[in-house]
BASEDREN-663140 format. One line per field, with one value per residue (C-alpha): x, y, z; residue number from 1. Coordinates in nm, 3 decimals. Layout:
<recs>
xx	[X_...]
yy	[Y_...]
zz	[Z_...]
nr	[NUM_...]
</recs>
This chain:
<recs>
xx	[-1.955_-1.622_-1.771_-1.877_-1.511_-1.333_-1.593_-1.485_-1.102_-1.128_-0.991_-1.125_-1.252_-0.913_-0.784_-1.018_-1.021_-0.598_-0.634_-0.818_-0.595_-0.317_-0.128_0.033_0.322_0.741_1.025_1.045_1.102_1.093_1.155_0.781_0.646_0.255_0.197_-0.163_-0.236_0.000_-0.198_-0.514_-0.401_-0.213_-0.516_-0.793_-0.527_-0.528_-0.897_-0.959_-0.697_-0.855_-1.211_-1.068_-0.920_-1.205_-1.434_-1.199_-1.182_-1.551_-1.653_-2.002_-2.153_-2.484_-2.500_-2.290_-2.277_-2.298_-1.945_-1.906_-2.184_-2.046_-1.676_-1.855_-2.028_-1.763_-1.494_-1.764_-1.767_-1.428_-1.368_-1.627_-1.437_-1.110_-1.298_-1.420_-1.103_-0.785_-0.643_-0.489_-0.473_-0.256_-0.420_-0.242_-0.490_-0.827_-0.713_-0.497_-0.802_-1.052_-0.779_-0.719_-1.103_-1.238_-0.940_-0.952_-1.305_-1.236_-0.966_-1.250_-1.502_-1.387_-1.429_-1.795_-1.732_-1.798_-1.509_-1.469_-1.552_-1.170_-0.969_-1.173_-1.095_-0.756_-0.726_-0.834_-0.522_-0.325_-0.293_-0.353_-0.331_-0.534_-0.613_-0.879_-0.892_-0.573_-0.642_-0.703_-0.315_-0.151_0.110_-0.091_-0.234_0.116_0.189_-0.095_-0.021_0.343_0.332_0.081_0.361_0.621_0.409_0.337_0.721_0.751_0.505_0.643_0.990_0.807_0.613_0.811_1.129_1.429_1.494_1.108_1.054_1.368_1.205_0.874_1.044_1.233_0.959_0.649_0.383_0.510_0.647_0.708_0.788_1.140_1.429_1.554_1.212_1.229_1.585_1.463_1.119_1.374_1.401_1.056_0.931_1.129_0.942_0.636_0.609_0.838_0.553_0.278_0.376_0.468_0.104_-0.047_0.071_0.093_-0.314_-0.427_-0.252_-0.370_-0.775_-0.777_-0.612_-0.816_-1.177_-1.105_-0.910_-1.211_-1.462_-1.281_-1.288_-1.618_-1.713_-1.458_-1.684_-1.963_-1.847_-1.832_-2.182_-2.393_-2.492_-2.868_-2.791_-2.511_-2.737_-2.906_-2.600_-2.406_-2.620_-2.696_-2.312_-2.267_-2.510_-2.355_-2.022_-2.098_-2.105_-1.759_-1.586_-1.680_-1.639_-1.291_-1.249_-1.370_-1.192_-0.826_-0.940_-1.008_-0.739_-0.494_-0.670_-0.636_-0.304_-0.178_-0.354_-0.149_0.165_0.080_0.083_0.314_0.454_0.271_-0.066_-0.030_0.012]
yy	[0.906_1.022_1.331_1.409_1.366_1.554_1.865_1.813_1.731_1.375_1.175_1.208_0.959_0.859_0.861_0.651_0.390_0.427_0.353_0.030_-0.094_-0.040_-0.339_-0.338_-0.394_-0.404_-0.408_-0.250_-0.367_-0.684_-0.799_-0.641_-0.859_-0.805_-0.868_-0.882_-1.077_-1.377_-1.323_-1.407_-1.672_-1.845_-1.782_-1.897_-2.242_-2.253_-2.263_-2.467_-2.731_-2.743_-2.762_-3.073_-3.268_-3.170_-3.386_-3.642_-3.682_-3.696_-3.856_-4.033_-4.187_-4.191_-3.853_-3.643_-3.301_-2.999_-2.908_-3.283_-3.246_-2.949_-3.152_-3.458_-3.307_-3.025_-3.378_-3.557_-3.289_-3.225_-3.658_-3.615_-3.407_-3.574_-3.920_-3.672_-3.515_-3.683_-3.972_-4.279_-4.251_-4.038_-4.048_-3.688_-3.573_-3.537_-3.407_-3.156_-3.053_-3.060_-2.828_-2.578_-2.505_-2.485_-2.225_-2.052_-2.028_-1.910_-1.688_-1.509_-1.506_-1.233_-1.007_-1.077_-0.826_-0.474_-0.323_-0.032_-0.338_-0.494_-0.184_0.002_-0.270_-0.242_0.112_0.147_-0.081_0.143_-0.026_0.245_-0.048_-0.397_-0.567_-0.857_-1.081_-1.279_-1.351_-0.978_-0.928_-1.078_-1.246_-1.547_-1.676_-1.657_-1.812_-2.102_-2.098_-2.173_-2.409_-2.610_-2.511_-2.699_-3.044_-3.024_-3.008_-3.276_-3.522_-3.434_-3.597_-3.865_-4.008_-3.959_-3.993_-3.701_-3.774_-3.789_-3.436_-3.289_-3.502_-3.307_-2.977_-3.099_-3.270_-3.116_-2.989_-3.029_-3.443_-3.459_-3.771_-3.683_-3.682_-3.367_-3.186_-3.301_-3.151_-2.806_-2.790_-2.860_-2.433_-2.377_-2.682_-2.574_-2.238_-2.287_-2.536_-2.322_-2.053_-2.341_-2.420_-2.096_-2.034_-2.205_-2.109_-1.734_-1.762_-1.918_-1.702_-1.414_-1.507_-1.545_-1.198_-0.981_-1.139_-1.096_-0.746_-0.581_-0.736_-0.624_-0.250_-0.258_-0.324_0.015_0.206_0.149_0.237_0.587_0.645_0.764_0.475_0.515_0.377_0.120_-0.108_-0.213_-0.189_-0.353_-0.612_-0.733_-0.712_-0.922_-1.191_-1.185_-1.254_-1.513_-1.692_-1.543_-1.646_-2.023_-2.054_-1.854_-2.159_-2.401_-2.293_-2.290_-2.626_-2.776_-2.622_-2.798_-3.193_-3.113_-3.010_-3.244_-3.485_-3.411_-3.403_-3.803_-3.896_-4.024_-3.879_-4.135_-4.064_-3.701_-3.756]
zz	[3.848_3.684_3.563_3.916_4.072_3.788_3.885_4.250_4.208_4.144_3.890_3.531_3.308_3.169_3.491_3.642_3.349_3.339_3.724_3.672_3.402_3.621_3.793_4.146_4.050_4.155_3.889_3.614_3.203_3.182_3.542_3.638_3.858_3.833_4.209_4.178_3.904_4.084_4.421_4.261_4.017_4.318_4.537_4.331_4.224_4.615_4.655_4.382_4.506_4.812_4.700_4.537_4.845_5.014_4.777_4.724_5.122_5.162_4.861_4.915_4.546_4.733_4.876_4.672_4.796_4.571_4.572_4.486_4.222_4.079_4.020_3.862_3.578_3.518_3.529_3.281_3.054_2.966_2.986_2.706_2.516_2.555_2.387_2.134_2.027_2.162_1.942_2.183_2.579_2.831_3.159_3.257_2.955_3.095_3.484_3.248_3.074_3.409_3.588_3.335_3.229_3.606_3.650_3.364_3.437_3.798_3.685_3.402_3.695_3.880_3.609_3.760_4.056_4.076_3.921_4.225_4.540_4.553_4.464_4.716_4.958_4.895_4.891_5.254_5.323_5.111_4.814_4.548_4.201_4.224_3.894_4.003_3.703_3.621_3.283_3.182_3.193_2.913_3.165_3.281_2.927_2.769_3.071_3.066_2.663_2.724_2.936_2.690_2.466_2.654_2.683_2.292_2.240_2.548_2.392_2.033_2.092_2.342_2.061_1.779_1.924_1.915_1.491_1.410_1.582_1.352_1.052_1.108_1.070_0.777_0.612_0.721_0.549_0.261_0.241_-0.153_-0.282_-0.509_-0.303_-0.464_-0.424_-0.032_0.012_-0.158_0.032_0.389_0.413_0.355_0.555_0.881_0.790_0.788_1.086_1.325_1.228_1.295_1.657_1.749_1.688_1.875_2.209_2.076_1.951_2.246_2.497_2.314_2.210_2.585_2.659_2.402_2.548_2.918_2.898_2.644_2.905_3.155_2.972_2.904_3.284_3.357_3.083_3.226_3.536_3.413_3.384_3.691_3.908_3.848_3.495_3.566_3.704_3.305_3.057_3.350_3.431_3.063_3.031_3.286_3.190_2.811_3.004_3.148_2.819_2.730_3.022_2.980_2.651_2.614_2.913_2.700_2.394_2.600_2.682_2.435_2.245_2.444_2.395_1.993_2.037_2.282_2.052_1.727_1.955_2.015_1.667_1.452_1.145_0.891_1.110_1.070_0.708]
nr	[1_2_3_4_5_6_7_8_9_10_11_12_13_14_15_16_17_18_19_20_21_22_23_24_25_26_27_28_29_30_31_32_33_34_35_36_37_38_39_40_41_42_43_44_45_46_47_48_49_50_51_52_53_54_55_56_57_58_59_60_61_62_63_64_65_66_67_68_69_70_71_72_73_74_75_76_77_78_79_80_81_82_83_84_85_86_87_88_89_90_91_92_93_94_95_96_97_98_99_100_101_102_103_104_105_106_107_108_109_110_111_112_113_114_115_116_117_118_119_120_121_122_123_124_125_126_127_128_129_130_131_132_133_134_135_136_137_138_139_140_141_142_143_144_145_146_147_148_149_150_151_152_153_154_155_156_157_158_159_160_161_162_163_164_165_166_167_168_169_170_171_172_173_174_175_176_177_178_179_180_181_182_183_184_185_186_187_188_189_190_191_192_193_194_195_196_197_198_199_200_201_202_203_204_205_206_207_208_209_210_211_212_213_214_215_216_217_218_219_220_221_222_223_224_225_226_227_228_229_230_231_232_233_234_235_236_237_238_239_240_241_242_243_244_245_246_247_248_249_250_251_252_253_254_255_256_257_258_259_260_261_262_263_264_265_266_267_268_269_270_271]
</recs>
């Protein structure tokens, strides 16, 4: 297909895959404001937030619809994991971890659609950029990641109170015995767990990031070829990515119960 429109005057193959990787955008620097990657992620929180109230106002045990189905196991499943992997009880735990995998896995999904259907769409409205898949732009998992980030710090100094969470940078991961050995490990302690919680939000954001953009890339690529062989390499792309988008969901989410997890113990548990 690209080959055809550079012959004619069309865009050529960089173009085209420069075009798709292109957000519609306003700002500039650091003040861009990504304008489609906040439509969808708002839109599909929207829709998912509504699919919600809607079961919870017609909830029937004996007739469950499939919408209804569809929110039971996904709830049972990640309520499974939470037992599995998070040490004590928070109730805000396993509605975190429900929310963030059907989203994230809402979010991934649209890398599903053709990759020419929406920006076409939008073109004939005059919108010349459209990035469809929220996740593919490294602003929303930093964004998801951080905000993890912020209840790990939250639920640090909760639990352990405002002097344990300085103790663990002080004496953490290294807690030697000798009180002179403890004062000289303090610089390298601080070190190395500043470097440990920074990575955690940083290689969360990012695992998610890398999947969905080179997903996303490969979908542009094979875009390129002529349409009367899209339809195999594109359709056993798609079916391998289904896998990928639910588990890079599952792994974000499940991510954030072992995290959140360590964040509710205490220094002596930890040890």
């Amino acid at each position: 297909m690209a080959e055809h429109e550079a012959v004619t005057g069309g865009p050529t193959s960089v173009e085209y895959i420069q075009h798709h990787l292109h957000n519609l955008s306003i700002g500039e620097g650091f003040w861009t404001l990504h304008l489609d990657t906040f439509f969808f992620a708002l839109g599909l929180a929207v829709l998912l937030g509504w699919a919600a109230k809607k079961v919870g106002d017609n909830l029937d045990p004996d007739n469950p619809t499939g919408l209804q189905s569809f929110f039971e196991v996904m709830f049972e499943f990640v309520e499974q994991q939470v037992k599995d992997a998070f040490v004590g009880y928070n109730p805000l735990i396993a509605p975190l971890g429900f929310t963030l995998f059907v989203w994230i896995l809402l979010m991934n999904a649209m890398d599903l659609l053709p990759v020419d259907l929406l920006p076409y769409l939008a073109a004939l409205v005059g919108i010349h950029y459209l990035k469809v898949v929220p996740t593919a732009n490294l602003d929303t998992p930093l964004a998801l990641a951080g905000s993890i980030f912020a209840l790990i710090i939250f639920f640090n100094i909760k639990i352990k109170g405002g002097l344990g969470f300085i103790k663990m940078f002080l004496f953490h991961p290294f807690p030697a015995g000798n009180v002179i050995v403890k004062i000289l490990l303090i610089p390298v302690n601080i070190l190395m767990t500043t470097i440990e919680e920074l990575a955690k939000p940083v290689s969360m954001g990012l695992r998610l990031f890398g999947n969905m953009f080179a997903g996303e890339l490969i979908f542009v690529l094979i875009a390129l070829l002529p349409w009367w062989i899209q339809f195999v390499p594109g359709g056993l792309w798609a079916i391998f990515h289904i896998l990928i988008i639910t588990l890079q969901a599952f792994i974000f989410m499940l991510l954030t119960i072992v995290y959140l997890s360590i964040a509710h113990q205490s220094m002596d548990e930890e040890h």
